[in-house]
C-alpha positions in Angstrom: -141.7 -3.4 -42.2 -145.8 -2.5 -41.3 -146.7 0.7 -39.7 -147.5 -0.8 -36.7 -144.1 -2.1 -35.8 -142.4 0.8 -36.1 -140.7 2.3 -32.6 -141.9 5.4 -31.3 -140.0 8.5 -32.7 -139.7 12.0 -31.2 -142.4 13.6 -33.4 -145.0 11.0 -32.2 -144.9 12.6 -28.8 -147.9 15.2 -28.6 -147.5 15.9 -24.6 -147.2 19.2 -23.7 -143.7 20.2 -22.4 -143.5 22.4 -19.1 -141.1 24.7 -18.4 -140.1 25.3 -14.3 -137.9 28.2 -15.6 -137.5 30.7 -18.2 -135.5 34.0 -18.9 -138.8 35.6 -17.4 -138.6 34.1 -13.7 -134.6 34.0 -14.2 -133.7 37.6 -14.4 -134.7 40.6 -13.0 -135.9 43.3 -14.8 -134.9 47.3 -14.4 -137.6 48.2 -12.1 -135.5 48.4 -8.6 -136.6 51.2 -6.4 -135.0 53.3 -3.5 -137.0 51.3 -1.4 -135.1 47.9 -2.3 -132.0 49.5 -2.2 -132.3 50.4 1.9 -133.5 46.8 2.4 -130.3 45.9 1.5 -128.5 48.0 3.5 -127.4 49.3 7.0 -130.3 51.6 8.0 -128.3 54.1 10.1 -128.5 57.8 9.4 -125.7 59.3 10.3 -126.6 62.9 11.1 -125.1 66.4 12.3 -126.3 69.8 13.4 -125.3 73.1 11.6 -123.5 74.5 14.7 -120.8 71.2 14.9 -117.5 71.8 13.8 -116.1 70.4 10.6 -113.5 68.4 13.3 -116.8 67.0 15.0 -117.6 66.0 11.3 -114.7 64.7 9.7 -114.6 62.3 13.4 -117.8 60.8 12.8 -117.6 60.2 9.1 -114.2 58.0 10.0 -115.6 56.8 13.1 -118.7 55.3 10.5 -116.7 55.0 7.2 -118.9 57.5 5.1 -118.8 59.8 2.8 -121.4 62.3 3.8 -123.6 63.3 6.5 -127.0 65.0 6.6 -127.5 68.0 8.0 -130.4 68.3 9.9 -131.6 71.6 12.0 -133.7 72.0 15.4 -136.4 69.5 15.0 -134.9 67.3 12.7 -135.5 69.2 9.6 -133.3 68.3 6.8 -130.8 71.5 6.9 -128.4 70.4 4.4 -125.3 67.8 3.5 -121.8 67.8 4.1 -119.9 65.2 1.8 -115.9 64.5 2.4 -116.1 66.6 -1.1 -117.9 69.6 0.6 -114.3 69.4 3.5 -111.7 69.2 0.8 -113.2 72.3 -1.3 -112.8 73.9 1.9 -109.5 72.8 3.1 -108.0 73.3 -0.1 -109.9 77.7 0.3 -108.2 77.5 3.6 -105.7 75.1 4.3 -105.2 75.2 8.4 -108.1 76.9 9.4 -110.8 74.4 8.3 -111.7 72.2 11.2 -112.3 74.9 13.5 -115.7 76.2 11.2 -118.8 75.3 11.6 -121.0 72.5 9.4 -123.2 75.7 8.4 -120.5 77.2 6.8 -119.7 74.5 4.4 -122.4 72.5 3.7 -124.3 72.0 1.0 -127.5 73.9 1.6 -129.4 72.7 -2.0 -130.1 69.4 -1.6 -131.5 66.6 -3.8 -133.8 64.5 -2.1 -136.0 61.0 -3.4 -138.5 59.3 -1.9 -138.4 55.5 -1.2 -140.6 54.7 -4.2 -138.7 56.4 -6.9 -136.9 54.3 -9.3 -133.5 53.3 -9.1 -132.6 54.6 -12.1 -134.1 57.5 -12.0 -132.4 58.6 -8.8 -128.5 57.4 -10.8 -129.0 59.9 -13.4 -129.8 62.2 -11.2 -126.9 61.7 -9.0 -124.5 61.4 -12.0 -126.4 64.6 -14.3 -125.5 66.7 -10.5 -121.8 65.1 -10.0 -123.3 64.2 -6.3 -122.9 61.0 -4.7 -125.1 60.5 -2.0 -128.8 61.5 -2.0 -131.1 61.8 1.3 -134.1 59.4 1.4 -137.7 61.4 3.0 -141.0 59.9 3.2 -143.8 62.1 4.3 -141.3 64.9 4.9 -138.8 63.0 7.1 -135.4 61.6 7.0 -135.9 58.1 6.0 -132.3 56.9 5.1 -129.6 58.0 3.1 -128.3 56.2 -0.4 -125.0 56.6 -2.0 -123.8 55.3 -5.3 -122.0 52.9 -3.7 -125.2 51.9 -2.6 -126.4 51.3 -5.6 -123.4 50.3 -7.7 -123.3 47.1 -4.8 -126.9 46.3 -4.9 -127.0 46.3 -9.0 -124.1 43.6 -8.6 -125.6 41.5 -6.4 -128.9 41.2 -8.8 -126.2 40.7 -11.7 -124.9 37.7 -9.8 -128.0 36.0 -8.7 -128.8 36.8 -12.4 -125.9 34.8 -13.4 -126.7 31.9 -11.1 -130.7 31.9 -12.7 -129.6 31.7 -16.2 -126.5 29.1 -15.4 -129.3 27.0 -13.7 -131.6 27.6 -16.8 -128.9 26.4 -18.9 -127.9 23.5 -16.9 -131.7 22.5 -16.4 
């Protein structure tokens, strides 16, 4: 049979293919900050004054369901933080004489802080490397927010899903 009758075969096409997705626009990469982390999140910070007792504490972490509260001084000055840790320690030192003390007496006075900016996973190994679990946010040298692991642990999950989703739509076209 000529040449010229021949049908058109795959390797005769010479257009350029585009591609509306790829792994690249599908998946996000490891460079979540702090920052993206409160957007996703209740913004409330839940604070307490050194002079409170640990009863006024442990009442307002179960009023809010959390697991620590900053501590912050005349002014708002970031004092310290008492976690449901911090209590227990406590409790355990003195069992039936707790409640009555004051957050001062408890608290943790050394306290990690980040800053909105700082990556993700930066702040994680810090929090695991310290065996802390919640971390005070400041930007210029205020009390910004508060994030936890838990924090984290639920905002890496939901990235993994929509992750999921992308590639599943990659695959499917």
């Amino acid at each position: 049979m000529p040449e010229s009758y021949r049908p058109p075969l795959r390797k005769d096409e010479k257009e350029a293919r585009t591609r509306s997705q790829s792994l690249d626009t599908n998946t996000t990469r490891a460079d979540a900050t702090v920052r993206d982390v409160l957007a996703a999140k209740d913004t409330a910070v839940h604070t307490i004054t050194p002079d409170e007792t640990l009863l006024d504490a442990v009442e307002t972490l179960r009023a809010h369901g959390i697991g620590a509260l900053v501590v912050v001084a005349d002014g708002g000055a970031l004092a310290g933080i008492l976690s449901e840790r911090d209590i227990v320690r406590k409790l355990a030192d003195a069992p039936g004489e707790t409640l009555p003390q004051t957050v001062a007496e408890v608290m943790t006075r050394e306290v990690e802080t980040c800053t909105p900016d700082e990556p993700l996973v930066s702040v994680l190994t810090r929090m695991t490397e310290g065996r802390f679990r919640h971390m005070p946010v400041m930007t210029d040298g205020s009390l910004s927010g508060v994030i936890s692991i838990g924090d984290a642990v639920h905002f890496r999950l939901k990235q993994l899903e929509h992750e999921a989703l992308q590639m599943k739509q990659l695959i499917v076209g």
